[in-house]
PAPADREN-590419 format. One record per residue: residue number from 0; residue in one letter; x, y, z negated of N, C-alpha, C, O in turn. Coordinates in steps of 0.001 Angstrom, whole numbers, always signed. Atoms other than C-alpha are relative to their C-alpha. Layout:
# PAPADREN-590419
 num residuo      nx      ny      nz     cax     cay     caz      cx      cy      cz      ox      oy      oz
 NUM       a       X       Y       Z       X       Y       Z       X       Y       Z       X       Y       Z
...
# end
This chain:
# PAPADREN-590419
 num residuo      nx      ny      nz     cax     cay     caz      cx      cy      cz      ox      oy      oz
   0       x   -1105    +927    -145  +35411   +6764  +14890    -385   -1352    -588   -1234   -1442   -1475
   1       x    +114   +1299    +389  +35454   +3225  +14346   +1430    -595    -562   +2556    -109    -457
   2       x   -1662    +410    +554  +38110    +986  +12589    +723    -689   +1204    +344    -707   +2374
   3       x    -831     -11   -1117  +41126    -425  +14210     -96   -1873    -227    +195   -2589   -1185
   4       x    -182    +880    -340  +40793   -3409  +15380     -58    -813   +1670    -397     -51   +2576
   5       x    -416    +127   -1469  +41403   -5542  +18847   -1405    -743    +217   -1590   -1874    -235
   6       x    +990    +311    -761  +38000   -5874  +20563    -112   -1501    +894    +951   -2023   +1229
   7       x     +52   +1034    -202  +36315   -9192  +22095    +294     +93   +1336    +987    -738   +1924
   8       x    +606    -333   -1272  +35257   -7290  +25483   +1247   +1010    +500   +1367   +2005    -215
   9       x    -356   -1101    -514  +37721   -5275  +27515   +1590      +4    -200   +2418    +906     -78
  10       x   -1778    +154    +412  +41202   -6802  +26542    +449    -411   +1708    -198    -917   +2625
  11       x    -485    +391    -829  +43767   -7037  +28948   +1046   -1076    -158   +1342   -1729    +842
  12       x   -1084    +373    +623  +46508   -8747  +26976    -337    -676   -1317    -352   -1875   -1597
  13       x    +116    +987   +1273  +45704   -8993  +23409    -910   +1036    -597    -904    +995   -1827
  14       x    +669   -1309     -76  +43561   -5986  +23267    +200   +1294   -1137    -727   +1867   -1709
  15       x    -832    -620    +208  +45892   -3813  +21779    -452   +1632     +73    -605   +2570    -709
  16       x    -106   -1748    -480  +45444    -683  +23636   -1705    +120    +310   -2140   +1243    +561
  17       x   +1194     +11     +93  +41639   -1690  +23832    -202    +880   -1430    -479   +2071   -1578
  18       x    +525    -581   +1344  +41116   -1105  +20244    +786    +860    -553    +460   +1091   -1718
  19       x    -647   -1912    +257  +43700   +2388  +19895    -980    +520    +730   -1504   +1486    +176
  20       x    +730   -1049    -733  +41503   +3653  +22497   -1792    -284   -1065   -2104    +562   -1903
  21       x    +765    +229    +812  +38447   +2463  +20758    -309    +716   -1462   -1355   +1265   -1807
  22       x    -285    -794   +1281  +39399   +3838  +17414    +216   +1479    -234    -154   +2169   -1184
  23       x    -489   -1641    +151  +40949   +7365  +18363    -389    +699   +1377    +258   +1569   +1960
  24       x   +1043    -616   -1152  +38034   +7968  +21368    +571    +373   +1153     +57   +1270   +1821
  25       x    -276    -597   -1337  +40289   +8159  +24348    -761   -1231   +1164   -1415   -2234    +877
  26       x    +435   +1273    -825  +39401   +6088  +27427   +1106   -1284    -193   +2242   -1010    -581
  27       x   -1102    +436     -20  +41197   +2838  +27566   +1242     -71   +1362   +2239    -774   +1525
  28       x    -835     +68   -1325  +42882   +3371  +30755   +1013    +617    -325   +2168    +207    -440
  29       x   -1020    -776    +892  +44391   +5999  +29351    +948    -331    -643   +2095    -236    -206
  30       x    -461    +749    +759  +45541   +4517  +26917   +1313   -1341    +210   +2323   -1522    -470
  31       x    -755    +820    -325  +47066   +1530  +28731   +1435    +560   +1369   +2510    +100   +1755
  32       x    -946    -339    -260  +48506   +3753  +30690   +1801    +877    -405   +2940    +886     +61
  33       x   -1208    -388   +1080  +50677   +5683  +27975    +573   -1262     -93   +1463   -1490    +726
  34       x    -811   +1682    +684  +51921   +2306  +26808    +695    -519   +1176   +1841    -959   +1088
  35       x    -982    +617   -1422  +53086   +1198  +30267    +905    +989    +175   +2074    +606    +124
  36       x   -1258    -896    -210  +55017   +4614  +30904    +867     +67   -1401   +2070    +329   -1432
  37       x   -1241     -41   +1520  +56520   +4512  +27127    +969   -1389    -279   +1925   -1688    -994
  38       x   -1245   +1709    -194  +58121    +954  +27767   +1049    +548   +1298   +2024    -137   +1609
  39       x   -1324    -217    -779  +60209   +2898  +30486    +919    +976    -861   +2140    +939    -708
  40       x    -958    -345    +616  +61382   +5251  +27937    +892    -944   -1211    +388   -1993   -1612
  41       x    -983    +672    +960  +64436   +4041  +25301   -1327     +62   -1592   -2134    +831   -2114
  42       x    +874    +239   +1807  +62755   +2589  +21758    -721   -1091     -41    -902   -1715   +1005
  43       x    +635   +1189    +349  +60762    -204  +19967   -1231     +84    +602   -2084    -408    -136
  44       x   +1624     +50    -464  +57451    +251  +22077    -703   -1890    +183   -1710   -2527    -124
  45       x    +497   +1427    -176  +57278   -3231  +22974    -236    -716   -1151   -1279   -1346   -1325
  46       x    +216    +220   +1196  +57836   -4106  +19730   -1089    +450   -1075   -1755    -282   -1807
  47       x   +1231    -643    +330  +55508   -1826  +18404   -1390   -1382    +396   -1992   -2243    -246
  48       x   +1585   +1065    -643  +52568   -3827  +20715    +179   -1350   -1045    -539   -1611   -2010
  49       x     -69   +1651    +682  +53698   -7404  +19358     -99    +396   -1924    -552    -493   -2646
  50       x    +334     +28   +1444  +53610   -6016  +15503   -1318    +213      +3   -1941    -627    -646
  51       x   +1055    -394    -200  +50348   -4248  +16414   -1126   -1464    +409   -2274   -1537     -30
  52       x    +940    +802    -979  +48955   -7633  +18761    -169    -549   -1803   -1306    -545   -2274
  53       x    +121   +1023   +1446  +49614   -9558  +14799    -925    +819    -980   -1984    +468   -1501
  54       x   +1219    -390   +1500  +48144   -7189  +12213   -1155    +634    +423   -1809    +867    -593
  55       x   +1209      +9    -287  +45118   -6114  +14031    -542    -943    -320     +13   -2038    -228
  56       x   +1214   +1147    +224  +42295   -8084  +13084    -851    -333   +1433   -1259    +565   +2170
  57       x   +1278     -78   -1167  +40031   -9338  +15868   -1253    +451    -317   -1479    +534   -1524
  58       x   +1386    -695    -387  +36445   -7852  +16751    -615   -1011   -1876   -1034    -624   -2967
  59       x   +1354   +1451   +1066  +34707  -11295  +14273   +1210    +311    -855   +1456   +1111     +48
  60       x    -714    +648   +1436  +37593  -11487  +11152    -496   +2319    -310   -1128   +2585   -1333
  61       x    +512   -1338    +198  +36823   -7110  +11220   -1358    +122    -875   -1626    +526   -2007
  62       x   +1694    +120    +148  +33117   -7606  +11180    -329   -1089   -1212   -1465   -1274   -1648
  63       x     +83   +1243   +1049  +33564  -10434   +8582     +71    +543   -1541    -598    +544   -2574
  64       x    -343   -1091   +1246  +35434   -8263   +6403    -814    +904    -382   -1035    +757   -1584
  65       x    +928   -1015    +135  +33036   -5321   +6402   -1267     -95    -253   -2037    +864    -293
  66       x   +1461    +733    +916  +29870   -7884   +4953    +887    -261   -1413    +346    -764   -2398
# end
């Protein structure tokens, strides 16, 4: 596993569901596809993403941290 953070390569958005899939080894398709069907069920999912798009670190402030 790797840590969690939102990747340079492979974002669609804010790379969000890049770097969950990244971190907890699923594909990201996968991945982006849970997140699209859980915004049709009731709850904070969207919200979720936008707290998630902020306290992720990007790929370089990650890699910065970890020298």
């Amino acid at each position: 596993m790797t840590g969690l953070y939102r990747p340079r390569n492979g974002r669609m958005i804010a790379g969000v569901c890049a770097g969950l899939a990244r971190r907890f080894g699923f594909s990201t398709g996968v991945v982006r596809v849970l997140a699209v069907v859980s915004c049709i069920l009731p709850g904070p999912q969207f919200v979720a993403y936008l707290i998630l798009w902020v306290m992720m670190p990007t790929e370089e402030k990650y890699a910065a941290s970890r020298h």
